[in-house]
Structure formats: C-alpha cells, structure tokens
N, C-alpha and C positions, 0 to 999 in steps of 0.2 A: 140371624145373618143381616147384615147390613142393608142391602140390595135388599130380602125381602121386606123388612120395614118400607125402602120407599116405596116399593109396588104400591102398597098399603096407601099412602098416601096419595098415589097418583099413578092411575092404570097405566101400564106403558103400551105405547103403541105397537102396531104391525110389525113382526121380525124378531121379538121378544125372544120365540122358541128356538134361532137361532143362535143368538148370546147367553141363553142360560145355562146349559151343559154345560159352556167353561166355565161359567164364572163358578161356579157349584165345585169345581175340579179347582179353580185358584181359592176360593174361600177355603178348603180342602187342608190343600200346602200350607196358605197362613197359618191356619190351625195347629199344625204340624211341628210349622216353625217354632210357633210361641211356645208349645210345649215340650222345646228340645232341654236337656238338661244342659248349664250352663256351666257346671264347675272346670270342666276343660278349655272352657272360651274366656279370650281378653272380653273387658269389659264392651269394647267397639265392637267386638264378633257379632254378638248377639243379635243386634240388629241388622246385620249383613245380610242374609236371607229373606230379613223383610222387607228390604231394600229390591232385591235381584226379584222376589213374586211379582212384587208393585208394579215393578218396571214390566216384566212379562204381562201381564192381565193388560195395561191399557195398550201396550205396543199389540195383542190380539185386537184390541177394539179399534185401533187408528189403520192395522192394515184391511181390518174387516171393509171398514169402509171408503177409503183412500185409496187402497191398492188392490182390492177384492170388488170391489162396490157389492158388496152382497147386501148391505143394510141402505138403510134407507135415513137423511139428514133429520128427520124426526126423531127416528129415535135413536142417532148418534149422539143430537142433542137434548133428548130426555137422561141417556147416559149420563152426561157430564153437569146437565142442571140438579139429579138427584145424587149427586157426589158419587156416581160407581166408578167414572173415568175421572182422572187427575185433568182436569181443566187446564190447569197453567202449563202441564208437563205436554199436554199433547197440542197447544199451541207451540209451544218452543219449538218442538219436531217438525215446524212449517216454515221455519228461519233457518237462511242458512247460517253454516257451520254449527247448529245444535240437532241435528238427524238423529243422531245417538245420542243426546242428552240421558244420564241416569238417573238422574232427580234432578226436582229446580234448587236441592240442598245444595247441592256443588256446588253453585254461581250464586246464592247468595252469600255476601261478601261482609255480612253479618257473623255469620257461620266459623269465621276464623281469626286469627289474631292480627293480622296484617290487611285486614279489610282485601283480600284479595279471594281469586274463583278456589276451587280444590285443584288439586295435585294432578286428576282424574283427564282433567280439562288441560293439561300440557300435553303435547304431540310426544311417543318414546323416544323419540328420534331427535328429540330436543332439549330432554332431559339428561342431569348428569347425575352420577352417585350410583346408589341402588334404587332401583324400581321397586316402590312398595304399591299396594291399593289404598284409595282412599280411605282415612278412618273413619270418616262418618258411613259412607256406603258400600262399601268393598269393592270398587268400581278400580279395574288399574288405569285404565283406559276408555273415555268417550265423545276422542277425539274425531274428529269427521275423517281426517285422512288415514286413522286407525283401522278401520272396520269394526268398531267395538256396539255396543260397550264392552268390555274383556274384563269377566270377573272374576275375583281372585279366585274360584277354584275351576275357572276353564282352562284348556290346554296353554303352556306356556308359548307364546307368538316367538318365532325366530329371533326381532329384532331384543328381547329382554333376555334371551337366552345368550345374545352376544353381548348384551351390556352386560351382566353377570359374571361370562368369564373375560371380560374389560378388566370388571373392578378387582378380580382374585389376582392378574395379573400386575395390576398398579398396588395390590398389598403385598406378595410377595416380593416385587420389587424395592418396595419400601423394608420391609423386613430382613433385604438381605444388604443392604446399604452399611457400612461400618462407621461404629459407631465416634464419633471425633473427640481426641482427647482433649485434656483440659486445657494447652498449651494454644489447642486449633481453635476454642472456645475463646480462652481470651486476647487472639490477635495474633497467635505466634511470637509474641514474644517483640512486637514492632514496638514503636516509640520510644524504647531502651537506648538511655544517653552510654556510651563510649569513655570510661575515666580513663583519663594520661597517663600513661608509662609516668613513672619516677624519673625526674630528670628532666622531661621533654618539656613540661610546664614550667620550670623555672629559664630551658633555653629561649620559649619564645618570647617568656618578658625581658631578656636582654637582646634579644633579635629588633625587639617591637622598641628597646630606648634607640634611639643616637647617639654616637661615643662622642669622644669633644675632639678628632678629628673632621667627624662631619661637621660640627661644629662653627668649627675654622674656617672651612672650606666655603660653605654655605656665608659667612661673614665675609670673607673677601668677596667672593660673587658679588653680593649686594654694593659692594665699596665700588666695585669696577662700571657696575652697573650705573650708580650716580653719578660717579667723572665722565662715561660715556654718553650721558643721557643730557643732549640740550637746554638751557632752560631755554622757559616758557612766555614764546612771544620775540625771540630774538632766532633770525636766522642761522642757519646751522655751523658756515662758515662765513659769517660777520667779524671783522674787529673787533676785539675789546674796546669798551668805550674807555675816553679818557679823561681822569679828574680836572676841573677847571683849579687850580691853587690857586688862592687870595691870598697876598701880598698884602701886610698890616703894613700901615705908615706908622 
C-alpha cells in the first residue's frame, strides 16, 4: 500500500489511528476497482470509479479536519507532504466556486480540444442538449450551485430529468414535422419569366411605333411653335425693322 510505504519513510504524527481505518477501507475499493472486469465498459468507464474513490478518500480527510477538527494541522499536513491527500485538489476546495471540485482534471484546459474547463464544470441549468458525465471523470456535475459533485451513477437530480424529457419533446417534434417537396426546396417555383400570348407581343411593337399621323401632328406642333416663339433679344411686340434701300447713281 502506498500510505504504508510512507509511514516507512517518515513516522506520522499524533491522530494517525484515527485516519487509518479508512484509508485501509479506500485502498480496499481502489483495489476493487482496478480489478473490475472491463469488457462491458467504454474505454472512459474504466477509470470512473477511480475517479469517484479519489475524490471520497480526500474529501474524508479535508472534512476531518475543516469541518470535524478531529486532526490535528500536523498531520493534515504530513497527509498531503507524503502524497496520501491530493494536495492541489484539497486547496481548490478553499476557493470559491470550486467546493465540489472532482479532480483538478476537469479545469485543466490541457485536458481537452478547445483549451477549455470539462463539461462537469457548467451549471445544468445552463446547459443545453443532453446532459451526459464527464468523459475523463464520470463526474455530471461539480458545479457549486449544483450540490454535486453528481456522479453518473447517483440518483438522477430533477433539474436532468426535465432536460431529458425537453430534448424527446424537441425530437419528436422534429420528427413529426413534414417533409417539403422538391418544388418548396427549390423556391416554389419563383423567378419563372411569364412568355406572351401569340399575338400580344407583335401588338405592343406596333403600339410602342408611331403611325405617320402622329407624325404629322407632332410636325405641325413644332411649326407653330417657331412662328409663335419671339426671336432673341427683340421685344415681343416691337416693329419690324426696316430696310434702309441704296439708290446707285
């Protein structure tokens, strides 16, 4: 056992016989865990339960001494100097919004394709789609305003049970939807030019000429129009001027 090695290395202090019993009971489950048979589990399964002990064993040692005070800061911190306690995981649990952290796997941003936290770390009530658990941890929820961490095989929370039957509700909806024919696909049939009646196209290229009455009409217009129109520079109702005639000798 791991623990018993560091004893080995370095006596632990007063209160020892109080943490032993469990840890002897989580080394136990580990044990357990590793030698579950695997052929019925996804590849991510597998380490789900090694996940959910982890997280049990040190969350035992952080309320022992946080919220129990039954140990003593000695050897909370011989705990965590000989690797028995997850060091970085039980600081996190002193920051808010990480209370229910379920590994510091989740928030390394390393960990995923998008450089971002896991899935675990969204609030349900803020997510959309299906609610699955994380694949690295099996963790569905360990959000602060969740009360979690909620691991996939603890009772189903209320608020997943209504996104559940959300999403059956938007796929049957989707499924009973009809389906659009080809005509609805390409437009209905819009931007279709209108061809001319026979006939009607040869009437408006004689409508669109001028007959040689208009002609006519349009000509005279214009005729009346320059007898009536003054010229330029001479008042309207002036004399004609009149020629001076030279008389040759």
């Amino acid at each position: 056992m791991s623990w018993r090695l560091a004893m080995k290395r370095k006596r632990p202090p007063a209160g020892w016989e109080i943490v032993e019993p469990k840890l002897e009971e989580f080394e136990e489950k580990m044990r357990d865990a590793m030698n579950e048979p695997v052929e019925d589990k996804m590849r991510n399964e597998i380490t789900w339960v090694v996940h959910k002990i982890h997280y049990q064993k040190n969350r035992y040692m952080f309320n022992l001494y946080h919220e129990e005070h039954q140990i003593s800061k000695k050897l909370y911190d011989y705990l965590i100097d000989m690797k028995i306690a997850d060091g970085p995981l039980l600081a996190k649990w002193r920051k808010a919004g990480y209370e229910t952290l379920c590994s510091v796997a989740v928030i390394a941003k390393s960990n995923t394709n998008f450089r971002t936290t896991g899935i675990c770390r969204v609030p349900l009530r803020e997510r959309h789609g299906q609610i699955t658990p994380n694949v690295t941890t099996g963790c569905v929820s360990c959000a602060s305003g969740d009360g979690g961490p909620i691991w996939w095989d603890d009772p189903v929370p209320e608020v997943v049970t209504k996104r559940r039957r959300q999403v059956l509700v938007e796929e049957e909806e989707l499924s009973s939807l009809p389906t659009q024919s080809k005509e609805d696909e390409d437009g209905g049939g819009e931007g279709e030019v209108e061809e001319p009646v026979e006939g009607e196209e040869n009437g408006r290229e004689e409508a669109a000429q001028p007959s040689d009455v208009d002609r006519q009409t349009v000509q005279t217009v214009d005729e009346s129009e320059k007898q009536d129109k003054p010229e330029e520079g001479r008042p309207e109702n002036a004399p004609e001027p009149t020629e001076d005639v030279e008389t040759k000798e």
